[in-house]
N, C-alpha and C positions, 0 to 999 in steps of 0.2 A: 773178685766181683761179689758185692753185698746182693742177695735173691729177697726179694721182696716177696712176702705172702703174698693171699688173693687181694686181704682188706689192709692192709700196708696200698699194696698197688693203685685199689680205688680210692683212696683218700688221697693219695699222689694228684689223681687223674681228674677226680670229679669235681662239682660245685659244690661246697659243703651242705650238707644235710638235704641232697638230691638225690642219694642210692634210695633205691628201691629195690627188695630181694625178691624175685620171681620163683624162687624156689621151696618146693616144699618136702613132703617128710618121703624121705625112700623106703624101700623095702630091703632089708637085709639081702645079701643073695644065698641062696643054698652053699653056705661055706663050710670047710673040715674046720678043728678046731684051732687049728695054727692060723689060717686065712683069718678065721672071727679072731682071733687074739690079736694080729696084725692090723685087721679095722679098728679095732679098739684101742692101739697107742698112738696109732695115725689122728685117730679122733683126739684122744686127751692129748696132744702133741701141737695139733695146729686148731682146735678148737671147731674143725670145719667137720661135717659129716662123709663130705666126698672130696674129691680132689679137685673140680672143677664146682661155681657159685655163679650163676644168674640174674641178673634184671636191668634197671634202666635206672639211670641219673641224668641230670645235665652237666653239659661239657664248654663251658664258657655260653652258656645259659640255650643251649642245644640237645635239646633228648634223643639220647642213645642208646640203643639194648647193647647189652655189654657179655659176653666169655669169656670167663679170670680162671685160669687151669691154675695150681696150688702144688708148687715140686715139692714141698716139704709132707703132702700127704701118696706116701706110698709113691716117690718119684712122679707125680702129676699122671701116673699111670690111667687109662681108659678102661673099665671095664662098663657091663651095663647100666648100671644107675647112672653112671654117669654120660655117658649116652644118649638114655631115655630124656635126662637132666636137659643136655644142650639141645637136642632135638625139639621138644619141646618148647625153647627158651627161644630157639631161632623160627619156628612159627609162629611163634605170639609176636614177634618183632616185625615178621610177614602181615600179617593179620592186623597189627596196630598201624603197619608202616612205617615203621621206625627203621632211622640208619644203624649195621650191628657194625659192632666191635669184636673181633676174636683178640685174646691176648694169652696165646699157644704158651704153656710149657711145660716137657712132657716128655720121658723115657717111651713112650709109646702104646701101644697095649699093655693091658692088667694081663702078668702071666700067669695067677692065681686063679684065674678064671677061663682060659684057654681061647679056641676055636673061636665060643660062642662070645667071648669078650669082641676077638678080633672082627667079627663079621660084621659092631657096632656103626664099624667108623661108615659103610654106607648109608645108614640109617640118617647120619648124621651130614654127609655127603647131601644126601636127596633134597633134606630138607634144604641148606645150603643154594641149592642149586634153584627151589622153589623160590628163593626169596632174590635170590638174580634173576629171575627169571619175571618177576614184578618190577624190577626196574629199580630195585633199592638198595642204594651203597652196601659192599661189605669190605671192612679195611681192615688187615690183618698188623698183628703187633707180634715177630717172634722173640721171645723170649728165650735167657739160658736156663736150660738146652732147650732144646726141641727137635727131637728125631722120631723114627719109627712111623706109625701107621699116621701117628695125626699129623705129620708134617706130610705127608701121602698122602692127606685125604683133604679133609676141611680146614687145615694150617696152609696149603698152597692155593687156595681158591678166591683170595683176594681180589678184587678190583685194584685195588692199590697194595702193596705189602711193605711194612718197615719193620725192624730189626732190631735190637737192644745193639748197645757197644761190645764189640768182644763176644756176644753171643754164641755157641756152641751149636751149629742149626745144620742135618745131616739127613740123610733116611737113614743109615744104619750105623748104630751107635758106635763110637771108637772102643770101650770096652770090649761089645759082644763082636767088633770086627777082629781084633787080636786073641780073642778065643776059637773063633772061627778062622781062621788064615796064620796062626804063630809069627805075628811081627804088626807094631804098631800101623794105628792109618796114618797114612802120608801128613804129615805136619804143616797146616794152612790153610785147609782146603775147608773143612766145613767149620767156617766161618761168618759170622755177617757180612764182615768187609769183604770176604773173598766171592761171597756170593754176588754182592754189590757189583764187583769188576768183571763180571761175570754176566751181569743183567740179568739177575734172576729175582733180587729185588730192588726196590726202588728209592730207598733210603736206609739209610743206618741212623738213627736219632736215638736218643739218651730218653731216659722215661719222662724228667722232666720237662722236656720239651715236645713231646707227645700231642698232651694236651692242644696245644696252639698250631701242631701240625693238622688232628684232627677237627680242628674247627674253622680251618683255612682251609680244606678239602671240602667240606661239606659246606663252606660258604661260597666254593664257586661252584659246586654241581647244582647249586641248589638256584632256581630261576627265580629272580625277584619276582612277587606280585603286583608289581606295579612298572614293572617294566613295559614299555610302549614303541612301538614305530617313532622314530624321529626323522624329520623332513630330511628329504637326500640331502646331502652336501651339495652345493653348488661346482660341480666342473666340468673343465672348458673344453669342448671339442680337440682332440687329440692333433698337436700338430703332424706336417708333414715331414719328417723327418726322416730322412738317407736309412736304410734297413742296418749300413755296416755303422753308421753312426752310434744306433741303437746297441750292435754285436761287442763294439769297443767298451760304449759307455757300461755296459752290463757285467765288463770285467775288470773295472778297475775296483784297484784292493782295498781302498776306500771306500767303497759304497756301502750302502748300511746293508744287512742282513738281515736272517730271522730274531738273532738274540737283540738288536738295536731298535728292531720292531717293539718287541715284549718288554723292553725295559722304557722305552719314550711313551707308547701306548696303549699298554695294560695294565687294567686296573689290580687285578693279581694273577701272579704265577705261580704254579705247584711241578716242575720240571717234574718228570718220571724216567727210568731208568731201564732200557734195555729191550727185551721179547720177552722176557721171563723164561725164555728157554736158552741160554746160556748165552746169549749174546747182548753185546752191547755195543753196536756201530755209532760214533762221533758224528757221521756226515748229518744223522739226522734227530732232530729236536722232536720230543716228546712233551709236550703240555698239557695239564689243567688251565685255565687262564678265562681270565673274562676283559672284555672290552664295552666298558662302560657297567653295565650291569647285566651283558650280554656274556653267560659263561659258553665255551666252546671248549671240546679238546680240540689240538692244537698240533698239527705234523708240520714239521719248518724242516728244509734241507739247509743247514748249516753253510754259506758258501766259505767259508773260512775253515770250515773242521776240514773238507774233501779237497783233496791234494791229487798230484801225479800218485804218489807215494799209498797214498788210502784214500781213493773214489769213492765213489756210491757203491755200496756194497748190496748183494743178497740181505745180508745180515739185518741192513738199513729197514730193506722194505719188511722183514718180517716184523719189524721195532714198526712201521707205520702198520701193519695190517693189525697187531694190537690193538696201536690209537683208534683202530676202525670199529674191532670190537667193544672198546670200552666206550665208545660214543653210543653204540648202538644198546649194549649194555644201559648205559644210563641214561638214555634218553636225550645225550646233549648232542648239539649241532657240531660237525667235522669241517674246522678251518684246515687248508691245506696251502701249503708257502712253495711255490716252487721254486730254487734257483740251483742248478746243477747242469756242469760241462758236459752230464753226461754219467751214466751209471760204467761200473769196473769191466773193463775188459782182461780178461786173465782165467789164466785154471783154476783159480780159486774161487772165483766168482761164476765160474759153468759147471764146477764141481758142488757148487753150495745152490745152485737150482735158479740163479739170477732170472731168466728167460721166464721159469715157472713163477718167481715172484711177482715179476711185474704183471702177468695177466693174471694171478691172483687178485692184487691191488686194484687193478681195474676193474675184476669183475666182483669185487667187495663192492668199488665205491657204486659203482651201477644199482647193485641191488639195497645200498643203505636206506631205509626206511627216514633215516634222521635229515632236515636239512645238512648240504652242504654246499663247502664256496672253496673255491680253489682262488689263488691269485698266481699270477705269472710273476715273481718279484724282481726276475733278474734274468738267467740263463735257462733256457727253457730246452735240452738238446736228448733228443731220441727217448727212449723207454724208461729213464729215468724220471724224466717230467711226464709223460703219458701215464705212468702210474698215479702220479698223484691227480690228475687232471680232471676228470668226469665228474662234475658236479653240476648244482641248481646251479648256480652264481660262477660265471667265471671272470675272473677279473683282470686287468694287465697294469702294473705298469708301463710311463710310456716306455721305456727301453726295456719292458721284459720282450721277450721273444719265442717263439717255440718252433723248433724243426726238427727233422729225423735224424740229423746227425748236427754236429757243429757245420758254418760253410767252408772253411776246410775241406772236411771230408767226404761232401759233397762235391768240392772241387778236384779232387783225386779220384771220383769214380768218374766223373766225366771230364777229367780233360790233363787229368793224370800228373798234377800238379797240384800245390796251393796256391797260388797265385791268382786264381778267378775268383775266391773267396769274397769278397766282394759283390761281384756279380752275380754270385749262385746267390747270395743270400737278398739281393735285390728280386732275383727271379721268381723264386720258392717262397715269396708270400708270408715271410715269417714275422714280422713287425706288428706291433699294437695294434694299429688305424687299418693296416688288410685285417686281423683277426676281426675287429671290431665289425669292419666292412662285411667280411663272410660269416656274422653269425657266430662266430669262436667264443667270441670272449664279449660278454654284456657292457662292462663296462672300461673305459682306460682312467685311472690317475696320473695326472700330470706331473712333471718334474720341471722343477723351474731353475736352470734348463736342464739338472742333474740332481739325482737324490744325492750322489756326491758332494755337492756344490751345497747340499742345505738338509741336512741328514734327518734333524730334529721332524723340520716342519714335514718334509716327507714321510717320515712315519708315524705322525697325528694325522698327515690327513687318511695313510691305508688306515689309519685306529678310524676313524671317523666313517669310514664308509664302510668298513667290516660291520661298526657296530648297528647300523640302518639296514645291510641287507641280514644280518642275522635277526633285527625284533622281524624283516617284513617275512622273513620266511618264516620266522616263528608263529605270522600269525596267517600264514597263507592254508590253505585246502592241506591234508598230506597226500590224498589219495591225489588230487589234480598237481599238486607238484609233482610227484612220482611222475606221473604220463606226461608233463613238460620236460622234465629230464631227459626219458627218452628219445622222445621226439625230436630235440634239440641234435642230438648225434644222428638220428635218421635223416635232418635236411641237411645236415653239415656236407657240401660239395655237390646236393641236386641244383636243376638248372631254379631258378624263381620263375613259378609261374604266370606271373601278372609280367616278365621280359616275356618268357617264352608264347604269351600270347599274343604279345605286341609285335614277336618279332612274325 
């Protein structure tokens, strides 16, 4: 693998003659004479004064504050200037409002400097966290290598994080781990890809595709200025239709999904990859994505990834509680897809905290400050779809459905068979047009007579009506959304007033 310097890198990356260096003159540190002899070939060596370089360029005509750490000075090691360096670099980009870039690579702390080197990487931390905490993209690039403190610190703090090919990316370096334990580390493991399969990050992309990755990111977080409310879609009163009708139509393997959604009616997509904490569940879909010029993240339960074999997992909902955070992070609206037979029943799923995920989830989506919309797209059965459920906007397909168990299993608690399936799911009110009826679900999309039956046009029109209720909520009160939120789940099964006075 060829190691790009810092300014090799930005010339890769930038619009030509769009750097700008934020950086200015450091102060030597109190070094012995061997430390200043070592600053001093590292300097004639890579021409750099420190190992990390600062400022802002455009990025397909996009300004960005940029962190370009430099292995060929001193192993891209951290000591304090360089610290003070990015610290700095990441509040002016706070201050300006600019989206940053980190592009980590780095043995880790300066060991020439000790303690008070290592103690930096908060310093660097905080500011970080200042600048998420405004609401402004930070998207990580790691580089080979990258271990030790700054891959611990402000190398994992990403909103989004991608990866070089083959990368070297670890907390603790493979050298000093074979110094420390006499036997190499395990061969595989800190890797980009391995991280990848892993869910810890969210792509592996080659440098020169970087570029178009970050400007397709920050072209769907970023909300047109001219984006508007567009008139509802015109649709037709939900017909009346058999509830098991609805139960069949909703599992046939045919029927479109979340990904047949996002590929017919969105305008772009940036999938994302895992919980960032080691897991990475299939059942469910992680997106950036915009509908229309309506950006949203995006939680889609996969109905084709969730099998008998691998359900709705734990793992699933901690990948959506994520999406929850980065919505809220960056100020976008939270679409949510439901279609699931139903979350894992297993030891591995009460062992992994399932029961605690799901009222996690819900009690995320309850207090999201960001608009949100749920749709019912297909199978809607017990705690799996209840997680995703509690939003401003709730929406149904006609044959989505939602109940506490599938009607099976409903039909086995009470009559100790499957066979009334059927009529338990007639009984239990689980169909579009009863949701609609009770308040559940605001609105239904029609299928004519099956999203099966016409896959395309079924998912222009969820794009279509996605993208109307995301401008109205974008332009609604946030404080008076909030209190219709909740409200909505406080009448959800009181009597109606205006009956109970008539009666």
């Amino acid at each position: 693998m060829t190691r790009l310097g810092a300014h090799e890198l930005i010339d890769v990356l930038v619009d030509e003659g769009s750097w700008t260096s934020w950086d200015g003159v450091l102060a030597d540190p109190a070094a012995s004479a061997e430390y200043a002899e070592q600053l001093a070939r590292a300097r004639a060596r890579t021409g750099l004064d420190e190992a990390v370089i600062t400022g802002a360029a455009n990025i397909r005509g996009r300004r960005i504050a940029m962190l370009v750490c430099d292995f060929g000075f001193l192993g891209g090691s951290i000591g304090i200037g360089a610290s003070d360096r990015l610290a700095a670099a990441v509040r002016r980009a706070t201050a300006e409002k600019v989206p940053l870039l980190a592009l980590p690579t780095s043995g880790g702390t300066r060991m020439q400097e000790g303690t008070t080197a290592f103690l930096q990487m908060v310093k660097t931390t905080a500011a970080v966290v200042d600048h998420k905490s405004a609401h402004l993209p930070y998207l990580v690039y790691l580089r080979d290598p990258t271990t030790g403190g700054l891959f611990a610190s402000w190398g994992s703090l990403g909103h989004l994080t991608f990866a070089e090919p083959g990368a070297l990316v670890g907390f603790l370096g493979p050298r000093v781990y074979e110094s420390l334990y006499g036997e190499p580390f395990p061969a595989g493991v800190q890797t980009a890809e391995n991280l990848y399969a892993c869910g810890l990050i969210d792509a592996v992309t080659p440098v020169h595709e970087l570029g178009d990755v970050v400007d397709r990111t920050l072209n769907i977080v970023t909300r047109s200025p001219c984006a508007t409310t567009q008139p509802a879609p015109a649709i037709r009163p939900p017909a009346d239709i058999p509830a098991w009708q609805s139960v069949i139509a909703s599992r046939r393997p045919d029927r479109p999904g979340v990904r047949q959604l996002l590929h017919d009616a969105a305008e772009d997509v940036l999938k994302l990859n895992g919980t960032g904490q080691g897991e990475n569940d299939p059942g469910l879909l992680l997106a950036l994505t915009r509908f229309g010029d309506m950006p949203c993240v995006l939680l889609g339960q996969d109905r084709h990834s969730q099998t008998p074999e691998a359900p709705l997992g734990p793992g699933a909902l901690r990948q959506a509680r994520r999406g929850m955070r980065l919505a809220a992070g960056l100020t976008l609206p939270l679409v949510t897809l439901i279609d699931t037979a139903g979350a894992a029943l297993s030891k591995q799923a009460e062992e992994g905290g399932l029961a605690g995920e799901i009222a996690g989830c819900i009690a995320d989506m309850v207090a999201l400050e960001v608009p949100t919309i749920s749709v019912l797209l297909g199978q809607g059965t017990g705690g799996g779809a209840l997680a995703l459920l509690p939003a401003d906007r709730i929406l149904a397909a006609q044959h989505g459905w939602l109940s506490p168990l599938p009607p099976e299993g409903a039909s086995a608690i009470l009559h100790h068979d499957t066979s009334h399936a059927p009529a338990m799911a007639a009984k239990q009110g689980i169909r579009s047009s009863e949701l609609l009826a009770h308040g559940i679900v605001d609105r239904v999309i029609p299928e004519f007579p099956d999203a099966a039956e016409e896959p395309e046009s079924f998912c222009l029109r969820v794009g279509a009506v996605l993208r109307h209720e995301l401008a109205a909520l974008g332009d609604a009160d946030a404080s008076q959304r909030l209190t219709e939120r909740a409200q909505r789940f406080d009448r959800i099964g009181q009597p109606d007033p205006v009956l109970a006075q008539a009666g």
